[in-house]
Structure formats: C-alpha cells, structure tokens
C-alpha positions as CSV (number, residue, x, y, z in Angstrom):
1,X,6.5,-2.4,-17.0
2,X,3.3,-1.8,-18.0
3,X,0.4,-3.1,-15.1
4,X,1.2,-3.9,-11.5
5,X,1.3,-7.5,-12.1
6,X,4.9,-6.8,-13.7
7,X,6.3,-6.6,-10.5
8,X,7.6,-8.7,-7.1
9,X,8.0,-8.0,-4.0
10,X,8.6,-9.5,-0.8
11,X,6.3,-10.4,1.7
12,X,7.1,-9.4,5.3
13,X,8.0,-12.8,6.1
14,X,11.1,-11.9,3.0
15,X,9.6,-14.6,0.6
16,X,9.3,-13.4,-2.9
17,X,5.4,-12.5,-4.1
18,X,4.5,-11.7,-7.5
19,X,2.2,-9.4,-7.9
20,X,0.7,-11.1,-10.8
21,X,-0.6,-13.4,-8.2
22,X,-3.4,-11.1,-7.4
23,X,-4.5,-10.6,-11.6
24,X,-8.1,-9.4,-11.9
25,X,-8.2,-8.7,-8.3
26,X,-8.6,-4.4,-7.2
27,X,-5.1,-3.7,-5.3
28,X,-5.0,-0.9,-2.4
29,X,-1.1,-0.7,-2.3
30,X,-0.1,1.9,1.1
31,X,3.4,2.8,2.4
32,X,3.1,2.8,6.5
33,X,4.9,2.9,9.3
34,X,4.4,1.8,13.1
35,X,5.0,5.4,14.9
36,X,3.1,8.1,12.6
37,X,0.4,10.0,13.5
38,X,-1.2,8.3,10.8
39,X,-0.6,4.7,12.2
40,X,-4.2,4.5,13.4
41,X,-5.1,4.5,9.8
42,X,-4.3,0.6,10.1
43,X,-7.2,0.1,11.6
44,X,-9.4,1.6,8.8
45,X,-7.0,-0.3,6.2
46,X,-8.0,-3.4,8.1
47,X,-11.8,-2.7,7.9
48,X,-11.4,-2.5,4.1
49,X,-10.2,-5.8,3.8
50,X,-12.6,-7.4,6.1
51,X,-15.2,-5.5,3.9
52,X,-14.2,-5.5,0.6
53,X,-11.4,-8.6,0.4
54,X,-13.7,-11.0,-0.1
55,X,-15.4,-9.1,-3.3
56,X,-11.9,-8.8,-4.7
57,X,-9.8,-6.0,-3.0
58,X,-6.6,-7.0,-1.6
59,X,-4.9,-3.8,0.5
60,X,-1.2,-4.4,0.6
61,X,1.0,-2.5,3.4
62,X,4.4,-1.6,2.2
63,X,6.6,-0.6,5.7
64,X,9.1,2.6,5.4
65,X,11.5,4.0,7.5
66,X,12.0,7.2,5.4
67,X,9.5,9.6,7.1
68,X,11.1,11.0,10.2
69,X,12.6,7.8,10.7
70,X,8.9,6.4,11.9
71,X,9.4,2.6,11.2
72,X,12.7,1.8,12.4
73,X,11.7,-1.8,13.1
74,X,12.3,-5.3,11.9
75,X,10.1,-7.0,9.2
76,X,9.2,-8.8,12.5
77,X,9.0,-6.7,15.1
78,X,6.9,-4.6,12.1
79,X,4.2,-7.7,12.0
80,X,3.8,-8.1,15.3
81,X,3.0,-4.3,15.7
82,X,0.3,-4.3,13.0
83,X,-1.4,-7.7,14.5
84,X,-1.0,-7.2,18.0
85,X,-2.3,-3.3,17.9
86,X,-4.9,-3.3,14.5
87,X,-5.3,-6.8,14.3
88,X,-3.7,-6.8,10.4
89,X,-4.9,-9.7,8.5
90,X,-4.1,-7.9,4.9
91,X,-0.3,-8.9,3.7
92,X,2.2,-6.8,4.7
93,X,5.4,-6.6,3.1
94,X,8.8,-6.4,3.9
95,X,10.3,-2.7,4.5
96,X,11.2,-0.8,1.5
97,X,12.2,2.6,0.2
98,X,9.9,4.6,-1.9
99,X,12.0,7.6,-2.7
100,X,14.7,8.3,-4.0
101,X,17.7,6.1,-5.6
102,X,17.0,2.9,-3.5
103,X,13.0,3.0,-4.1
104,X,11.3,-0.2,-4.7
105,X,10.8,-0.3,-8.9
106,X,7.1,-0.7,-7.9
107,X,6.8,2.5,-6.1
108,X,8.9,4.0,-9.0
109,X,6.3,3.2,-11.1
110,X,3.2,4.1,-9.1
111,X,4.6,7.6,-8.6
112,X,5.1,7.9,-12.3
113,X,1.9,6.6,-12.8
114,X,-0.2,8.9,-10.7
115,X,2.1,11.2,-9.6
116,X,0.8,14.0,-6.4
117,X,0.1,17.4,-6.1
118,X,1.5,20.0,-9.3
119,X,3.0,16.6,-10.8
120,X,5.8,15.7,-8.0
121,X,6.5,11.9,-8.4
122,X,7.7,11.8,-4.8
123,X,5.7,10.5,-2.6
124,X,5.2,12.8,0.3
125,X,4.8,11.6,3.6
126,X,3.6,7.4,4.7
127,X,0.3,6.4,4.4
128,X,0.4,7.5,0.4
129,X,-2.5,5.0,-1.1
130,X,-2.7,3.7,-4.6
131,X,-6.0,2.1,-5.7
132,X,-5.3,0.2,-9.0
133,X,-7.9,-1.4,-10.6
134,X,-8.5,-4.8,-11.4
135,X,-6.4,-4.3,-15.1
136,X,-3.7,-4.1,-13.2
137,X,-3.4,0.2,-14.2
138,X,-3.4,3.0,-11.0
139,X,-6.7,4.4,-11.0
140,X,-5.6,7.4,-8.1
141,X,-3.2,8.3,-5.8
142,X,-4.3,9.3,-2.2
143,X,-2.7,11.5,0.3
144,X,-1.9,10.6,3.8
145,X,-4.3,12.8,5.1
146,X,-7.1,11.0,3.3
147,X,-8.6,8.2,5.7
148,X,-9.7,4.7,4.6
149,X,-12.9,4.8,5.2
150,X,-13.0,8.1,2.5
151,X,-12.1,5.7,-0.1
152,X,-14.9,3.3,-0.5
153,X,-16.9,4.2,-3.1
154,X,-13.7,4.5,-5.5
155,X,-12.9,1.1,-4.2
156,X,-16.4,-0.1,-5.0
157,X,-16.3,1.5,-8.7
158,X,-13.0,-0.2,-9.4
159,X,-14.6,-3.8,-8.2
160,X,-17.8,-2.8,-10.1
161,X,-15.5,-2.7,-13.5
C-alpha cells in the first residue's frame, strides 16, 4: 500500500468506505474511545471539522476498546455517545483494533509510516492522530496528549499544499 487511499474501512454504521473516496482531500485519522480522559478531545476534533472541513480536511474517528478497556460499546451505542455529548458530525467508523495481530491494515500502515517516540510502531494510548496530507502520505503522528486545537497550523500547511 502505498497512500491512504489504498485502504477501506467501515463506517460506524458497518458499510464499507474507501478511503480513496476522500483523494485530494487533508485526512485527520484518530483512534478514540467514549470513557478516556481524553474523550473531551471530541469536542476540539469536532471544531476542526466545522473549521477546516469545508477547505478540505476530513477528521475521521476510529473507535477502540484496547486502552483500559475504555470503549466497550456498540458501533451504535458508540454514535450516539459522540452526537449526543460532542455533537459529532465528522464520520466515525466502526470499532477496530490498532495493535497488535488483529490491527486494522490501515493502522498497520500509519504506525509504520510515522511511527512514535524512539521508533515504537505501537500506538500508545487512544486519541493517537495522524494528519496525512492531501497525497494521500502521513505527514505526522500526534500523541494523545496533544489537543486539537494544537494542530491547526499543521492542518492549514497540509491544505495550503
């Protein structure tokens, strides 16, 4: 695989989405989950798209149950959390993996892509962000700890390109 529009995924509604549907569009791609002290960072995901979406970022949320077991939800139950509580209006997919032998290919390849701190290719706790650029290559990897709002002006230089 070489860009991210190689891959497919499912949307949270489990229809299948290829990612080559957003081509020449900038991509914010985040594992979350509903119970994290990080959760709140929905709500700054969200602003991002109401900013930015209609200049060509599309922020997609990628649930995960494998961080202390903090999205132990349905794909629905999931949805209904994000738009009742953030007011999510960015496409969330359905609940994957992103470590390990079960991960999603595409989170596989982000990791190897831009991989964290001293090289690791795990990813290390939810709310990991990937900005790729509109080429469909990861431009950087974020850590969880690193709000939304701290991204914008990477997110404006890859929708300047």
């Amino acid at each position: 695989m070489s860009s991210v529009y190689d891959f497919e995924a499912l949307n949270i509604q489990g229809q299948p989405i290829g990612l080559g549907d957003f081509k020449g569009k900038a991509l914010l791609i985040v594992n979350t989950a509903s119970a994290c002290g990080f959760t709140p960072q929905f709500a700054g995901l969200e602003a991002l798209h109401q900013e930015y979406g209609s200049k060509g970022l599309v922020v997609l949320g990628f649930p995960c149950n494998q961080f202390g077991a903090q999205d132990k939800g349905s794909n629905d139950e999931i949805s209904s959390f994000c738009q009742l509580n953030y007011g999510v209006s960015f496409p969330m997919m359905a609940k994957i993996e992103v470590n390990g032998g079960g991960a999603h290919p595409l989170y596989q390849w982000l990791a190897g892509e831009a991989p964290g701190l001293l090289g690791t290719k795990a990813i290390k706790w939810n709310f990991t962000k990937f900005l790729v650029g509109k080429d469909g290559k990861v431009l950087k990897r974020y850590a969880p700890t690193d709000t939304p709002a701290s991204l914008s002006k990477d997110i404006e230089a890859a929708l300047a390109a």
